[in-house]
ZAVO-397475 format. One record per atom (N, C-alpha, C): residue in one letter; x, y, z. Coordinates in steps of 0.02 Angstrom, whole numbers, plus 32768, in hexadecimal, padded with zeros to 4 digits. Each point is the difference from the previous one (the first is absolute). Layout:
<nodes>
aXYZ;...
</nodes>
This chain:
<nodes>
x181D2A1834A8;x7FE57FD48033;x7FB380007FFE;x7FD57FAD8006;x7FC680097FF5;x7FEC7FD68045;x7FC3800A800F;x7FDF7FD88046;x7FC97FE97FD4;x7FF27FC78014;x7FE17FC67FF1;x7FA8800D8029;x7FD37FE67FE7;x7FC880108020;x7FC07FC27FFE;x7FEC7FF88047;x7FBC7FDE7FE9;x7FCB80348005;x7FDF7FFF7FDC;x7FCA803D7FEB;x7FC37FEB8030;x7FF57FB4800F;x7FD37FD98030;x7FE9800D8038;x80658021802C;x800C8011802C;x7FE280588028;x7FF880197FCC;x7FE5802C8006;x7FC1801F8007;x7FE7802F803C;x7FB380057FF5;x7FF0804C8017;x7FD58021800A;x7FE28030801E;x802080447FE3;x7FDD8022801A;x800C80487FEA;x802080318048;x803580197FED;x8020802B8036;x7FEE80527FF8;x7FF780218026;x7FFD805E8001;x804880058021;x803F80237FE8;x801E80148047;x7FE780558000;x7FEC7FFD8037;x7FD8803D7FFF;x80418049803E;x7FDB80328006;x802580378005;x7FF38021802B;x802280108031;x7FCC803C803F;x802080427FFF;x7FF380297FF4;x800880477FF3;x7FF380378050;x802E7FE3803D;x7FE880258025;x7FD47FE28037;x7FC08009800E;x7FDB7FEE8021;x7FCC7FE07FD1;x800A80047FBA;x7FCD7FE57FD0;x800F7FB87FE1;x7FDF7FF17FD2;x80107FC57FCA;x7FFF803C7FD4;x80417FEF7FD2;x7FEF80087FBE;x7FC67FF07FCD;x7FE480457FEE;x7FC17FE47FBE;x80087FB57FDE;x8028801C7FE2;x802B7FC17FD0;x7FF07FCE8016;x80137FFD802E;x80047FAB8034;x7FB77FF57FFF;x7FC9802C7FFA;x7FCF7FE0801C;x7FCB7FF87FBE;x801B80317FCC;x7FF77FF37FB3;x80037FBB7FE5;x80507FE78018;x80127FBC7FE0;x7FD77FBB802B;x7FFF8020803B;x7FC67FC28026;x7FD17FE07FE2;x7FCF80527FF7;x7FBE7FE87FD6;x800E7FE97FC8;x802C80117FD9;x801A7FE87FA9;x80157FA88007;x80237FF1804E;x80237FBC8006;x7FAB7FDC8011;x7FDA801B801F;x7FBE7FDF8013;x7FDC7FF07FAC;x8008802A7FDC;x7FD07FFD7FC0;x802C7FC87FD2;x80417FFE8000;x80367FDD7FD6;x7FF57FA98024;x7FE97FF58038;x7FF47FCD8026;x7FC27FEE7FF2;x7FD180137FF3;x7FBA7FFD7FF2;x80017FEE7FB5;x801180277FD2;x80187FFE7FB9;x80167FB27FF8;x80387FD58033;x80237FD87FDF;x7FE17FBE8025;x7FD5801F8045;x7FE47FCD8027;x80407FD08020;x801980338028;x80357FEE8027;x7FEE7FEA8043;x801D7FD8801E;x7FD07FEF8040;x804E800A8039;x804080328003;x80197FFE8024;x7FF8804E8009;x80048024804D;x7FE18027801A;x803A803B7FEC;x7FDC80417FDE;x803380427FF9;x800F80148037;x805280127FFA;x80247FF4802C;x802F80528006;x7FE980348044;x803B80257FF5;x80317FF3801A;x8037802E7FF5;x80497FF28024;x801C803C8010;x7FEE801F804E;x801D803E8016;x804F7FFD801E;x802380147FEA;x803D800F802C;x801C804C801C;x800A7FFC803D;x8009803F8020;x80007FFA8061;x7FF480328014;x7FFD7FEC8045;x7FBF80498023;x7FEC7FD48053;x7FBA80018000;x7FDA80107FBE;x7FD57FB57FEE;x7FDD7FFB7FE1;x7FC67FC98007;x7FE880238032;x7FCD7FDA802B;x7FB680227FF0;x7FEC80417FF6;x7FCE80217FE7;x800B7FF57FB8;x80187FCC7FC5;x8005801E7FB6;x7FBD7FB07FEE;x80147FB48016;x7FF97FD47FE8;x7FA37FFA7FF2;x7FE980318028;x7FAA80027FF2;x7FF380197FCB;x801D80468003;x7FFE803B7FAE;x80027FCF7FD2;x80397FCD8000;x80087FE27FC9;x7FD87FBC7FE9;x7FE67FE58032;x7FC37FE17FFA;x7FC2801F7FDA;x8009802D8037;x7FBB80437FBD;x80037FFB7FDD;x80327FFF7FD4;x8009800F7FB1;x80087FC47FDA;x7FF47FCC8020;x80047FC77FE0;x80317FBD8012;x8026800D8034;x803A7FC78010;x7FD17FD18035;x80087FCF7FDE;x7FF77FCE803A;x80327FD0801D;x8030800C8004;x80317FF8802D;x8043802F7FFB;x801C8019802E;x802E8041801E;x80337FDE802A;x803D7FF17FC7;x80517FE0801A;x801A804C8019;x800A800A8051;x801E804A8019;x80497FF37FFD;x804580367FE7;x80317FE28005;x801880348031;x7FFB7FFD8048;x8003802E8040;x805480118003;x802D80197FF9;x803F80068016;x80248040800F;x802D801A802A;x800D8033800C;x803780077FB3;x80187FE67FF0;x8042800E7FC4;x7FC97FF67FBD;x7FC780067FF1;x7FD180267FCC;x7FDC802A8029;x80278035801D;x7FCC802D801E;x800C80437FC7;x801A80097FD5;x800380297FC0;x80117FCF7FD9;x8001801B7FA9;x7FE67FD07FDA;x804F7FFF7FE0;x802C7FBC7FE9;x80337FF87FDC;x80017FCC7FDE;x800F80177FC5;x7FFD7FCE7FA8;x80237FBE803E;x802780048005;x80307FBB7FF2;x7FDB7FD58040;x7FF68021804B;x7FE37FD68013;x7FA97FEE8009;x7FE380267FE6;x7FB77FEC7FEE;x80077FCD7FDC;x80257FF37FD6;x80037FE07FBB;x801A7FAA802C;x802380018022;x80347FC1801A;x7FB97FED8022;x7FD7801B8032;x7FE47FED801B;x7FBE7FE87FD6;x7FE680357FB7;x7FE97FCB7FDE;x80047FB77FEA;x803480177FEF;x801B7FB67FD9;x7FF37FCA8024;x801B7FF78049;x7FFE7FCA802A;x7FB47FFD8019;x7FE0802C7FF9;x7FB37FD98006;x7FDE7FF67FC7;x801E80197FCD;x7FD77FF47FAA;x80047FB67FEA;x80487FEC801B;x80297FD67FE8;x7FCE7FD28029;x7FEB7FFE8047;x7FF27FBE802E;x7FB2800A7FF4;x7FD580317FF6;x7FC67FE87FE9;x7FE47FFD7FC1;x803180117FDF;x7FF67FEF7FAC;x7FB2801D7FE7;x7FF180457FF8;x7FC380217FCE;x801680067FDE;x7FC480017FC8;x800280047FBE;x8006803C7FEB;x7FF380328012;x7FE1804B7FDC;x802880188044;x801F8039800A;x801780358032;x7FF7803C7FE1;x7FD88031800E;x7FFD80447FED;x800B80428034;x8009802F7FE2;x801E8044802B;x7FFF80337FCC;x7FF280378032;x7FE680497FC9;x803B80187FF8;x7FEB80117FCE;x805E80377FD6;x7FFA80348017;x80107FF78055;x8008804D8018;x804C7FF6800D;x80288037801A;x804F80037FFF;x800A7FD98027;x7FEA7FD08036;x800B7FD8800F;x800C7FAE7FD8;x7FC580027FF7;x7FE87FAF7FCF;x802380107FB9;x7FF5802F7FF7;x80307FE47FA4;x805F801F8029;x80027FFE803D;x80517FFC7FFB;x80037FB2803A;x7FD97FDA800B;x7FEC7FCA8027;x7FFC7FD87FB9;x7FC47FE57FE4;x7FF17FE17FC7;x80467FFF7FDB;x802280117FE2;x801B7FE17FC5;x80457FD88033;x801B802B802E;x802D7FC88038;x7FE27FC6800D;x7FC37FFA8018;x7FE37FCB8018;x80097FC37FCF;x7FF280167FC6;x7FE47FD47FBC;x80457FF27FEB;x804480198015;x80347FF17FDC;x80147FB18025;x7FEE801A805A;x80217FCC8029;x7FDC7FAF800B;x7FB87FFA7FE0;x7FE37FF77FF3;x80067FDC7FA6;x8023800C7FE9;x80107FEB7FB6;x7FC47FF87FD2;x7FC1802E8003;x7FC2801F7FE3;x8000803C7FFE;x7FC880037FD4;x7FEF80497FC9;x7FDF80308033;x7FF880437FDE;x7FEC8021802D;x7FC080257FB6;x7FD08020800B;x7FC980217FCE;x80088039802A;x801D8037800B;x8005804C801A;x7FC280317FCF;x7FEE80248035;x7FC680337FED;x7FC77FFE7FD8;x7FE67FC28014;x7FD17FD37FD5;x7FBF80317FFD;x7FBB7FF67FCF;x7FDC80268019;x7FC97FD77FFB;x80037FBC7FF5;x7FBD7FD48025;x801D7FB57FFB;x7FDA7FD88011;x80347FBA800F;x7FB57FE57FE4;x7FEC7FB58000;x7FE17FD37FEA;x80187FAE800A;x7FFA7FCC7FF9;x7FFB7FBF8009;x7FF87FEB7FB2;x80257FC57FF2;x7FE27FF67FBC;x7FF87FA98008;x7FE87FDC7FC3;x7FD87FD3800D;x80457FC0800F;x803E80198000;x80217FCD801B;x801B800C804D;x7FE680378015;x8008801C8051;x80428042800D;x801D7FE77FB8;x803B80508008;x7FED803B800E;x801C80338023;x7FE28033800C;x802280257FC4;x7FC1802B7FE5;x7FFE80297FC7;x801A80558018;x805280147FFD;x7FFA803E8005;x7FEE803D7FD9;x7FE9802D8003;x7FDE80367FD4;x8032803B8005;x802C800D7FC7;x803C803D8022;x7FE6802D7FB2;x801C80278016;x7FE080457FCD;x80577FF87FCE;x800080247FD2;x803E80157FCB;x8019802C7FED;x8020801F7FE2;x7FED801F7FBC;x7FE6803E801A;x7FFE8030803A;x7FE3802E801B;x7FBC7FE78011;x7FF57FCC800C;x7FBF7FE08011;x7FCF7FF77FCD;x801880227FB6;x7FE37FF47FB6;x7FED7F9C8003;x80397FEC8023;x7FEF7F9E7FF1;x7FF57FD6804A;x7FC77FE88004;x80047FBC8042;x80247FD57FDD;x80297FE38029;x80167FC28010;x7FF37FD18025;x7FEF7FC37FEE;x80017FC3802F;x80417FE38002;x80197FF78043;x80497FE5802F;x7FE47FC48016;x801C7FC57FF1;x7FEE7FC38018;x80647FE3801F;x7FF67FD18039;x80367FD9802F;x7FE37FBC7FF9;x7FF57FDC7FBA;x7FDA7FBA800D;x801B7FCE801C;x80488004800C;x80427FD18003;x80147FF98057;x800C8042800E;x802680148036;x7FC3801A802E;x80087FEE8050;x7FDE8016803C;x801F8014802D;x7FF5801F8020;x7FAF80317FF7;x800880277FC8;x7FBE80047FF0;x7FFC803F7FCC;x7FF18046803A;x803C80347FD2;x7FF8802C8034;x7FE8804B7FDE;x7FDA80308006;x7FE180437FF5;x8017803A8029;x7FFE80337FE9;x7FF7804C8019;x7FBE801D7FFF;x7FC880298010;x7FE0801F7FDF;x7FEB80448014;x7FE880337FD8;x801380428004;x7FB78014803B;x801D801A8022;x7FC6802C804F;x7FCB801A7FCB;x7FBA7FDA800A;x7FDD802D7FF8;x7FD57FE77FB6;x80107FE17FF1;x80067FE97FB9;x7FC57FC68001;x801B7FDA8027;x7FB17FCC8019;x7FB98015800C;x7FF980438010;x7FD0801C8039;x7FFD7FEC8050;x7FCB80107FFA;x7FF3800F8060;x80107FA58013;x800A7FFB804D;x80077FC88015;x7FA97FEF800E;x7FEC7FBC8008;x7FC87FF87FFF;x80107FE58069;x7FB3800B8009;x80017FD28034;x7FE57FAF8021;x802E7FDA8012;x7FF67FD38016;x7FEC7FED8049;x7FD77FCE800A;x7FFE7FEA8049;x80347FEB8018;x801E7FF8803E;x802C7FF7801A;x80187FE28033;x7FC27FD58018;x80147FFD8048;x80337FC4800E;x7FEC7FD27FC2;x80277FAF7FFD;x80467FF97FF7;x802080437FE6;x80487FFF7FF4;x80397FDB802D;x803180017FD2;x803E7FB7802A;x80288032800B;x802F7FFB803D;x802E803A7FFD;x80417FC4801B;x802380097FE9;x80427FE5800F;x804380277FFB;x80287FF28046;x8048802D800A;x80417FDB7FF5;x8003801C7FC7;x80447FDA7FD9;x80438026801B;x802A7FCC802A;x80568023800B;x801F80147FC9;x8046801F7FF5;x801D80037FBF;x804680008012;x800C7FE6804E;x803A800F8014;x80347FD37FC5;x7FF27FCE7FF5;x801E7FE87FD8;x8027801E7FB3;x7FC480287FF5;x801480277FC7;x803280398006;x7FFE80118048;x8020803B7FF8;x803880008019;x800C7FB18007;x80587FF58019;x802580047FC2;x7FCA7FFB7FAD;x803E7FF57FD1;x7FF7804A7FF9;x7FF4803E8018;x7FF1802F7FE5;x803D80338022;x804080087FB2;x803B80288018;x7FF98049801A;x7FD0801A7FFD;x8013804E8012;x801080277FDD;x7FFF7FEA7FBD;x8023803F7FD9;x7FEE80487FF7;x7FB17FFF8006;x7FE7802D7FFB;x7FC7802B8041;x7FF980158029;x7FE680228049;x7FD580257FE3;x7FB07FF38020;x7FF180338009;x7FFC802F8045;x80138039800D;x7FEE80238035;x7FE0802F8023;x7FBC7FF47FB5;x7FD9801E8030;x7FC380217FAE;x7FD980318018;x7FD280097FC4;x7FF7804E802D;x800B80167FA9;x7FE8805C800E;x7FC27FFD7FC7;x7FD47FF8802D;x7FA480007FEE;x7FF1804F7FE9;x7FE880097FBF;x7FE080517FFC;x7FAA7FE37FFA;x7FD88015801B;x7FCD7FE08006;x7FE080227FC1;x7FBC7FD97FE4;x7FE280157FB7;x7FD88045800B;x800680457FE2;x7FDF802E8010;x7FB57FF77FD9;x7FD1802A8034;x7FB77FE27FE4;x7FEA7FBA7FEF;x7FD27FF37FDE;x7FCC7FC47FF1;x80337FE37FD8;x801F7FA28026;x80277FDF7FBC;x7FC680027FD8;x802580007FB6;x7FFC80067FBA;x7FD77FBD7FD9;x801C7FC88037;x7FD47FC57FE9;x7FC07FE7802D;x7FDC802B801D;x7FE57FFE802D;x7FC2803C7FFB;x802E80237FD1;x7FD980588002;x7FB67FFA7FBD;x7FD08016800C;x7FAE80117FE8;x801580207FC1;x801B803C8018;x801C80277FC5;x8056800B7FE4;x801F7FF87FD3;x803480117FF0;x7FF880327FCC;x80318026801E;x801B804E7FD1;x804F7FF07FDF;x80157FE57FCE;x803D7FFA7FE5;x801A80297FBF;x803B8014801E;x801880337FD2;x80357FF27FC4;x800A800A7FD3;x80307FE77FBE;x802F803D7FF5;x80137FF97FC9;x802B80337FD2;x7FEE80477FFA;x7FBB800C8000;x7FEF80368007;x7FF0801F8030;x80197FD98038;x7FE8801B804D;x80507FFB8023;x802D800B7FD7;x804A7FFD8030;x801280297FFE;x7FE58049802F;x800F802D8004;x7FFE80048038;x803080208033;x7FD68017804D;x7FCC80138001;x800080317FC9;x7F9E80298020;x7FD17FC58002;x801F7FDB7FA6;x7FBF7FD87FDD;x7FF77FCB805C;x80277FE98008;x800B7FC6801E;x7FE18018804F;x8011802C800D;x7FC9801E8043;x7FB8800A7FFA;x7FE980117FC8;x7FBB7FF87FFA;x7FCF7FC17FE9;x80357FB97FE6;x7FFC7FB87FFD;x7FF880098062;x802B80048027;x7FF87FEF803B;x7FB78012802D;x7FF280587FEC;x7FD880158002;x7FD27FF18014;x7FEC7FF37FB0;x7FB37FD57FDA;x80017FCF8016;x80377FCB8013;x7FDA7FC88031;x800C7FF8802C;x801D8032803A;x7FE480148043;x7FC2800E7FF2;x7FD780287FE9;x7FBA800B7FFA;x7FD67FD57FF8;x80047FD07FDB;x7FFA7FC37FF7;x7FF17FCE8023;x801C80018039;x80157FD3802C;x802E7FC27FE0;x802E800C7FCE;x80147FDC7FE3;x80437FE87FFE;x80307FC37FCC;x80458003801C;x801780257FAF;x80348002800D;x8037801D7FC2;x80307FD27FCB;x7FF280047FC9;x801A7FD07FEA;x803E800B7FC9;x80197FDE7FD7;x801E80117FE9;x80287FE47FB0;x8026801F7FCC;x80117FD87FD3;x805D80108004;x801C7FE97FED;x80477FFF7FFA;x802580558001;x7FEB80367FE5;x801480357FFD;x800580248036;x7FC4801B801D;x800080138058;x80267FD48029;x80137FB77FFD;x802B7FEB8031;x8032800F7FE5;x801C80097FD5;x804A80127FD4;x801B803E8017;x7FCB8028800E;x7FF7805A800B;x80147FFC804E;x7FDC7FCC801B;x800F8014804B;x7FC8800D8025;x7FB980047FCB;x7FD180328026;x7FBF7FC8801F;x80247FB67FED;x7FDB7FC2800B;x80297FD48041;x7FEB7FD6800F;x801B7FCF8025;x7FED7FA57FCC;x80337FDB8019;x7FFD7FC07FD2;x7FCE7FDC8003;x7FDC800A8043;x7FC77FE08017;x7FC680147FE9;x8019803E7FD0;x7FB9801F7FE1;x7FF77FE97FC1;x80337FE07FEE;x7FEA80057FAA;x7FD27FB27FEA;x7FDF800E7FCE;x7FC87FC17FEF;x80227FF67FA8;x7FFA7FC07FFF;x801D7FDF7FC4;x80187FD27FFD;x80247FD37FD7;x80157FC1800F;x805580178010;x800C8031800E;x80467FFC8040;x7FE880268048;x7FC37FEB7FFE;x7FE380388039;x7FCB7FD38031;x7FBC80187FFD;x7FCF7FCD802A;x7FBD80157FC8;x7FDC7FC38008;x7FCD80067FE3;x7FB580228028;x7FE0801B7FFA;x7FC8802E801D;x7FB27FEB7FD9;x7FCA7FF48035;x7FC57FF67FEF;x7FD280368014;x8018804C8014;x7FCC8029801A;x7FC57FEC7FD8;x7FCF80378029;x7FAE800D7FE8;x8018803A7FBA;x803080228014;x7FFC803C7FE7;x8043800B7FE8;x801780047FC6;x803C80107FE8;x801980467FDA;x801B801D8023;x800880467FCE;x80427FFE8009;x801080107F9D;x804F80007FED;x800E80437FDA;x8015800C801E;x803F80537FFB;x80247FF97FCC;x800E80207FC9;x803B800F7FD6;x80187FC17FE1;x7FDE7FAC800A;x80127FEB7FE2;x7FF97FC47FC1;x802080027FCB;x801B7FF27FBE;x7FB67FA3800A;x800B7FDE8026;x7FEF7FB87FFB;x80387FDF7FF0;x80327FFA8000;x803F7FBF7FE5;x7FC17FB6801D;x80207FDC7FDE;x7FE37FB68014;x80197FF4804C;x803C80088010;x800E7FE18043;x7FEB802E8034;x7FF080407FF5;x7FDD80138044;x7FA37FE37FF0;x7FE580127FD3;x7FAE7FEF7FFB;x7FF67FB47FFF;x80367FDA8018;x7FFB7FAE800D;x7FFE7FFD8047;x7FFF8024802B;x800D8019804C;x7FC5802B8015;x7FE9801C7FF7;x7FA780177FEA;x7FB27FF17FE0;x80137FCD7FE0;x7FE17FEF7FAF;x7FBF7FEC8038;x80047FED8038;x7FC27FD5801F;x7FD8803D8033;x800780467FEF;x7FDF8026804D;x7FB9801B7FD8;x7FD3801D8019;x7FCA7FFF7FEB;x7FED802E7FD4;x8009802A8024;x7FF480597FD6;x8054800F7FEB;x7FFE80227FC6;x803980087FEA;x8000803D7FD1;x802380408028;x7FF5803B7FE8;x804580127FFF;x800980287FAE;x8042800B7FE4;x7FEA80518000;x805A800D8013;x8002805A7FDF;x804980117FEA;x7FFA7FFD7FB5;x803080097FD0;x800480297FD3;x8022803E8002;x7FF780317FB5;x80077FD47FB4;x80147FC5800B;x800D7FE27FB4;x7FCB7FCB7FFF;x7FDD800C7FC2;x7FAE7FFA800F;x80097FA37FCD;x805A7FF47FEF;x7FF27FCD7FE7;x802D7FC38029;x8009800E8045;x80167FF8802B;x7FEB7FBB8015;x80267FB87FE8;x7FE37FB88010;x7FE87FFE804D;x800A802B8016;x7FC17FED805B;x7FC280177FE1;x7FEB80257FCC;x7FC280087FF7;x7FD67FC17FED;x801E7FD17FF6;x7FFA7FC67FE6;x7FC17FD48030;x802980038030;x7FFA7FDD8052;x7FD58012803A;x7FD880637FCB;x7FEB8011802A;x7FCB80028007;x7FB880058042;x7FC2800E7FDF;x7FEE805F8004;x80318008802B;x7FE8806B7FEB;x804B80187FED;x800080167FC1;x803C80167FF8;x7FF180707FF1;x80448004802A;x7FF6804A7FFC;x804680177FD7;x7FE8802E7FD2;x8043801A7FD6;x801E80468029;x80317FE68012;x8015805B8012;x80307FD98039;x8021804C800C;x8041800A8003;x7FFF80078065;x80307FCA8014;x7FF27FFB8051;x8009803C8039;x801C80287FCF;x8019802F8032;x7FB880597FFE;x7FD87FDF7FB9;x7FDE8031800D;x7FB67FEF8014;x7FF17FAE8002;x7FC17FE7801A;x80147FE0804F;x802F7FE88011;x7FEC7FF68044;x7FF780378047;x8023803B7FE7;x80018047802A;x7F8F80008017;x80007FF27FA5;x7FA9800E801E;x7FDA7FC3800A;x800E7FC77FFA;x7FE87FC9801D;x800B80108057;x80407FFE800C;x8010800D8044;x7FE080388035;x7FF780407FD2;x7FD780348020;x7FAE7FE58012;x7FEB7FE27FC4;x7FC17FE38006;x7FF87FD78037;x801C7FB48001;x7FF07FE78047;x801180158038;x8034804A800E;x800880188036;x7FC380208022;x7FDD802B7FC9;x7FCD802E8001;x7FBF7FD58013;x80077FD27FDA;x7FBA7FC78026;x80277FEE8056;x80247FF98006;x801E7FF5804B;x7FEB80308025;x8004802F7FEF;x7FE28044802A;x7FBA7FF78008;x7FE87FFE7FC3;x7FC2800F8004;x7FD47FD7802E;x80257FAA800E;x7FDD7FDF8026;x801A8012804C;x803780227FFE;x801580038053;x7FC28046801D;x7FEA80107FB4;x7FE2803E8023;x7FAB7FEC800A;x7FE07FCE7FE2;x7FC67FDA800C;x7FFB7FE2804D;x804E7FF5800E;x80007FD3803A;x800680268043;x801B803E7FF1;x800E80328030;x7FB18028800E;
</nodes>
């Protein structure tokens, strides 16, 4: 089965964006500024547009102006008051379908890439999942940028045929959200009762068991301390925590420590993970594979400590230290403790 399309019919750029709590999702406010630059790029003259669904969401529609939306469709309802594939998705459709954009994007967090590819099915369009930059090209298609191959190959993903063209893209990966003025924004309160009469029930949610993020999130954090293969040890892996408590830093991670147990999923950086722009990057025990240093490749300072001195993160790095984690961070760690003292004792 194919759906037929006028391509004419179509215009503007959509965010469906994400609230995490009392927050916006990064992401959401990542893809704003990216939908503001992709509009500018193509010299679009219909206004970026987010699309919140959830309930009270009366403090979110400014944030999202900040970041670049100039107009904020709220989808207010008590039955999206937690988040479910089948009916987020119904209730897309029936407003995708009646205002017809061209471009709809959403971050590949466990939400949006299990949202995105439903959406795009019911919808009878493509989906570009975990993209890592988008572009405009000179016939107005949006150009997706998805990594390969362990992130060894970009790809460009083009939907020239079918609308909307629809994206994922990975937290963090854009950079910082920029800021916009805000005061002119359109806000409009879209019903969905309609949608949610075709919506069977198959699936409930009842409720959310929240573990909240320990310390500085990771995409957010100055400094990251991330640990590899050579740091999946309890000891190794307590003194990764350590060193960036001291730090003031977050914890990061590559596939092995979460395997071990001694990580959480939210920690790991790579292209099955989140991408990270600290000031300051220090990597523990590990190797460089392509798909974690494609998740890093952009932070500023970038300090390796690896006993294998031919170790592809040395590649990537600008201070690389040879040696073995379990017998240099004991005295890294003593060191900035000992300066800790020494200033509590200046101050005393």
């Amino acid at each position: 089965m194919t759906q037929s399309y006028q391509r004419e019919d179509y215009h503007g750029i959509w965010v469906i964006a994400e609230q995490d709590g009392d927050r916006v999702n990064h992401v959401s406010l990542e893809l704003l500024t990216k939908a503001r630059e992709l509009k500018e790029q193509g010299k679009l003259t219909e206004p970026v547009t987010a699309v919140l669904l959830g309930t009270n969401l009366a403090k979110f529609p400014a944030k999202l102006a900040e970041a670049g939306a100039e107009a904020v469709i709220v989808v207010d309802h008590s039955a999206l008051r937690y988040f479910q594939n089948e009916t987020y998705a119904l209730v897309l459709k029936e407003l995708v379908g009646a205002r017809k954009p061209a471009i709809v994007l959403m971050g590949a967090t466990a939400a949006g890439s299990d949202l995105a590819p439903t959406l795009g099915a019911k919808l009878w369009t493509g989906v570009a999942a975990h993209c890592v930059d988008m572009k405009l090209n000179d016939e107005g298609n949006l150009v997706a940028v998805v990594p390969a191959f362990g992130g060894k190959v970009l790809g460009d993903i083009l939907c020239p045929e079918l609308r909307p063209q629809m994206a994922t893209v990975r937290p963090g990966i854009l950079g910082k959200a920029l800021c916009f003025p805000h005061e002119n924004y359109q806000i409009e309160h879209y019903d969905p009762s309609s949608a949610l009469t075709k919506d069977k029930g198959l699936v409930r949610a009842l409720g959310i068991s929240y573990e909240p993020v320990q310390g500085v999130p990771l995409e957010e954090a100055d400094v990251v301390v991330a640990g590899g293969f050579g740091a999946a040890t309890e000891e190794n892996w307590q003194l990764v925590e350590t060193l960036a408590s001291l730090l003031g830093g977050a914890v990061g991670c590559t596939r092995p420590p979460l395997d071990e147990g001694w990580a959480r999923d939210y920690q790991m950086i790579g292209t099955s993970g989140k991408s990270v722009r600290p000031k300051v990057y220090i990597g523990v025990g590990i190797s460089g594979a392509t798909h974690h240093v494609c998740g890093m490749k952009d932070a500023g300072l970038v300090i390796s400590i690896n006993k294998d001195e031919k170790a592809p993160i040395f590649e990537v790095s600008d201070i690389r230290v040879i040696a073995d984690a379990a017998t240099i961070l004991p005295l890294v760690i003593e060191s900035l403790q000992k300066n800790d003292e020494d200033e509590v004792c200046k101050l005393a």
